[in-house]
Structure formats: structure tokens, C-alpha cells
Short mmCIF file of the C-alpha atoms (twelve columns), coordinates in Angstrom:
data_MODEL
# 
_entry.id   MODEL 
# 
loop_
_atom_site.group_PDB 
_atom_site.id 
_atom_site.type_symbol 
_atom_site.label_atom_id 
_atom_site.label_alt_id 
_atom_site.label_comp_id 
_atom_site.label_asym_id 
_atom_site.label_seq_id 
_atom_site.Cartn_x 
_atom_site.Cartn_y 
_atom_site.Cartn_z 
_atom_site.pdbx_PDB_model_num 
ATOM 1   C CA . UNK A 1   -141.319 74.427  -28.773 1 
ATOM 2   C CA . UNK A 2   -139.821 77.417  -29.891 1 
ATOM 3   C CA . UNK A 3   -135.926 77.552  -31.237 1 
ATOM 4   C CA . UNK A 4   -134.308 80.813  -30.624 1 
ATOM 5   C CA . UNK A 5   -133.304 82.545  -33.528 1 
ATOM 6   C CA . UNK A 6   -129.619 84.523  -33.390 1 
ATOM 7   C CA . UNK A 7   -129.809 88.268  -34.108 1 
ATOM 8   C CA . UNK A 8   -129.796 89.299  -37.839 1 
ATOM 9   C CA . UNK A 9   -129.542 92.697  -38.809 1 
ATOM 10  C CA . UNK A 10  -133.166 94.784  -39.934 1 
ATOM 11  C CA . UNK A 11  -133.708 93.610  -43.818 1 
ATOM 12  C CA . UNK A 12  -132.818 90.013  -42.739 1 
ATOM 13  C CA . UNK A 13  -136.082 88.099  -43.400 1 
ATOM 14  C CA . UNK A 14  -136.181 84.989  -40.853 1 
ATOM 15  C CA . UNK A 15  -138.684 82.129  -40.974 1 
ATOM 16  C CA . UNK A 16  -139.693 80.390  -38.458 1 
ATOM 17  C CA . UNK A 17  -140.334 76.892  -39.634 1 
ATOM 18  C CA . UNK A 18  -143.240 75.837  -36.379 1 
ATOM 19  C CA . UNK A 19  -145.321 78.878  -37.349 1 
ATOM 20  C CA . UNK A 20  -144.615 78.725  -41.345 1 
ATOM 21  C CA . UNK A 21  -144.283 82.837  -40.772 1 
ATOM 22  C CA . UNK A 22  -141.335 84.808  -42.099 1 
ATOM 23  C CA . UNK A 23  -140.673 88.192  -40.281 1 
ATOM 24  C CA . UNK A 24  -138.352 90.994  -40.307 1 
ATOM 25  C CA . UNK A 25  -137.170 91.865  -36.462 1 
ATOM 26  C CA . UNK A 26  -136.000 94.946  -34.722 1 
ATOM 27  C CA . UNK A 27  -134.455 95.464  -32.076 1 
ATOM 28  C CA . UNK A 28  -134.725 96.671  -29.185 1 
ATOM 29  C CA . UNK A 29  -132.971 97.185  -24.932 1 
ATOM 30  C CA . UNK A 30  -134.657 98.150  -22.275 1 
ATOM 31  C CA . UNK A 31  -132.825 99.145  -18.658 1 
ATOM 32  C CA . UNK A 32  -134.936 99.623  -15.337 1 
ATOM 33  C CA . UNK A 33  -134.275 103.145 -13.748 1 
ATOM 34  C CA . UNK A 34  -133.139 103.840 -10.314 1 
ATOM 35  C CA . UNK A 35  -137.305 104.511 -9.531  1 
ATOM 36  C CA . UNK A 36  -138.093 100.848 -10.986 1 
ATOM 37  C CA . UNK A 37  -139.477 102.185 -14.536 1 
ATOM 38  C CA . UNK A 38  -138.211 101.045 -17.924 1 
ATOM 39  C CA . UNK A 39  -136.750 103.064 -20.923 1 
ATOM 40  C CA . UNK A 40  -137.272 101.011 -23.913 1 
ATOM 41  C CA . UNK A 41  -135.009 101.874 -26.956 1 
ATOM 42  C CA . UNK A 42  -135.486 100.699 -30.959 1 
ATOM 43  C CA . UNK A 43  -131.942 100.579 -32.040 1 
ATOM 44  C CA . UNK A 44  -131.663 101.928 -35.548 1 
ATOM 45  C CA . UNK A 45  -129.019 99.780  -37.952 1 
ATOM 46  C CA . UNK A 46  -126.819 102.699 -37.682 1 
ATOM 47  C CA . UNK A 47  -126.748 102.953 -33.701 1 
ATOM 48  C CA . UNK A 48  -129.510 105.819 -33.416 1 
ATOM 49  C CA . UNK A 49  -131.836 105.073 -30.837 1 
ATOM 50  C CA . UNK A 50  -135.171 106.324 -29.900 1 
ATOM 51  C CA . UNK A 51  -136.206 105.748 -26.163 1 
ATOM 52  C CA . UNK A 52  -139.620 105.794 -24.560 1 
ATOM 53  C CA . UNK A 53  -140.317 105.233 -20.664 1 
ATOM 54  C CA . UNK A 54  -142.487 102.646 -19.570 1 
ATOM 55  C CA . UNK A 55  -144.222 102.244 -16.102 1 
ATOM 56  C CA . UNK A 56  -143.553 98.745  -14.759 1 
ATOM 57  C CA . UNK A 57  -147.485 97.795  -15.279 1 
ATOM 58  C CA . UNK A 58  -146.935 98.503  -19.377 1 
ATOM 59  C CA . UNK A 59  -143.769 97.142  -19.411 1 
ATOM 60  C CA . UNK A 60  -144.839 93.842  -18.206 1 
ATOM 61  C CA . UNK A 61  -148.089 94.200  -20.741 1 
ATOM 62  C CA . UNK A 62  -145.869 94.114  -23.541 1 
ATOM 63  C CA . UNK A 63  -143.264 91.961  -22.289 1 
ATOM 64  C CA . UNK A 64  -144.656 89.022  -19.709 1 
ATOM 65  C CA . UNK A 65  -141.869 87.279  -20.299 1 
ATOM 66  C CA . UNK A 66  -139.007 89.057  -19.103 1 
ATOM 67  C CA . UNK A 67  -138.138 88.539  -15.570 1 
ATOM 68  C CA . UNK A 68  -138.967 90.821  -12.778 1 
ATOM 69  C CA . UNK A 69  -135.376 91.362  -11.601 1 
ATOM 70  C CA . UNK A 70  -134.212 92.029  -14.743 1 
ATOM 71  C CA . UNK A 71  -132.321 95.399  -14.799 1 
ATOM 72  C CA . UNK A 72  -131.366 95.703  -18.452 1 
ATOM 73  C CA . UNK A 73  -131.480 93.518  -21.756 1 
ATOM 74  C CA . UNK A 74  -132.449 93.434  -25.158 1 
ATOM 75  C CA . UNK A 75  -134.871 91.359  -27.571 1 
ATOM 76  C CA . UNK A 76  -135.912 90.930  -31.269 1 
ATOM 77  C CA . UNK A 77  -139.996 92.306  -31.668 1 
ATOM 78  C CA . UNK A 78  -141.792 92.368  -34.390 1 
ATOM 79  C CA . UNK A 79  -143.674 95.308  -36.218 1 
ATOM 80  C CA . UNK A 80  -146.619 94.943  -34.317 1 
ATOM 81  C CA . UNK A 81  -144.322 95.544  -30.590 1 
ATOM 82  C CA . UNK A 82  -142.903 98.324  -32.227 1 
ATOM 83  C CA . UNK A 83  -146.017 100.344 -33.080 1 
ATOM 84  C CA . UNK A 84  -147.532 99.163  -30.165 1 
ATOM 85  C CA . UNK A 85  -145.293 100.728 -27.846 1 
ATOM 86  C CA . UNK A 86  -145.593 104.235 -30.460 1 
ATOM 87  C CA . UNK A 87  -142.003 104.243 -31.662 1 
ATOM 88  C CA . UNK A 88  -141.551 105.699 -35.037 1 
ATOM 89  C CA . UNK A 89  -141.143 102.970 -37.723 1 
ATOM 90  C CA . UNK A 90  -140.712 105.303 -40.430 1 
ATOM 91  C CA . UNK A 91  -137.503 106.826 -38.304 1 
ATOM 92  C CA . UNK A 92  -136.326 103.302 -38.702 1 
ATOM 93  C CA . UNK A 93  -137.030 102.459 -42.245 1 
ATOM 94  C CA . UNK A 94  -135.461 105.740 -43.406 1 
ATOM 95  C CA . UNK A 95  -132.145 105.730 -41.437 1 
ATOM 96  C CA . UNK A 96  -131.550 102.204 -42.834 1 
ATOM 97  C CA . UNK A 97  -132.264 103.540 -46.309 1 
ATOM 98  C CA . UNK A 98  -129.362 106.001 -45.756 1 
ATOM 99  C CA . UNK A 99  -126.989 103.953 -44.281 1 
ATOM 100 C CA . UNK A 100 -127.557 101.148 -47.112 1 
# 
């Protein structure tokens, strides 16, 4: 059983004591659009976003675990999510760098 972890900002490293695996998350919301698609965004630390726009079938590839009906939310992903779905990590890393 997995605990759910609260949201710490990117640079937090959290562990996750059932896997023994330490991670830094981002973030990101999605919101379905009046034709039933998703726009995805990565929020940046300092509020910039990028957005990408999913078809339901990817959507639900990445994320099987988000309900159906759901019209908007948000989640912590790890690296891996974020690459997979061809945001730009670097964007990320770089605007955190500035604001630190």
C-alpha cells in the first residue's frame, strides 16, 4: 500500500520508504477541453507553464489512473512522465535556477 505523499516544491527530494527510492517530483494539471481532449501543463516553480494537448487514448496511456469524468486536476510525476509526454525538462531546471 502506497501512502500519499503532500506536495513539496521541485528540489525537495522525497523517499518513499515501500520502494526504498528517493525522487524529485514535478508537477503537473491537466483540464479536459470542451471536445473531450486534455491539455497537460508542467508547472515551473515560478508559475510558468508549458502545455501540450493530449487525445483521450494518450492521456489515459500515461495516466490509467485518473478517472474518466475527471475534468481538471493535478498530480506529482516523475522524470520519466515528464519526458515521456516531450515537455522540456531543461525549461524547468533552468527557470528554477533563476528564481533560486
Amino acid at each position: 500500500m502506497s501512502i500519499k505523499l503532500p506536495y513539496f516544491p521541485r528540489g525537495f527530494e522525497i523517499y518513499d520508504v515501500a520502494t526504498k527510492t528517493s525522487h524529485k517530483p514535478y508537477q503537473i494539471r491537466y483540464v479536459r477541453t470542451a471536445v473531450g481532449w486534455y491539455n497537460v501543463y508542467l508547472i515551473g516553480l515560478d508559475g510558468a507553464e508549458q502545455c501540450i494537448n493530449l487525445s483521450p487514448a494518450e492521456f489515459f496511456d500515461h495516466f490509467p489512473s485518473v478517472s474518466p469524468r475527471a475534468v481538471v486536476g493535478c498530480m506529482d510525476v516523475g522524470v520519466d512522465v515528464v519526458e515521456a509526454l516531450g515537455f522540456d525538462v531543461e525549461f524547468v531546471i533552468e527557470r528554477e535556477a533563476a528564481t533560486a
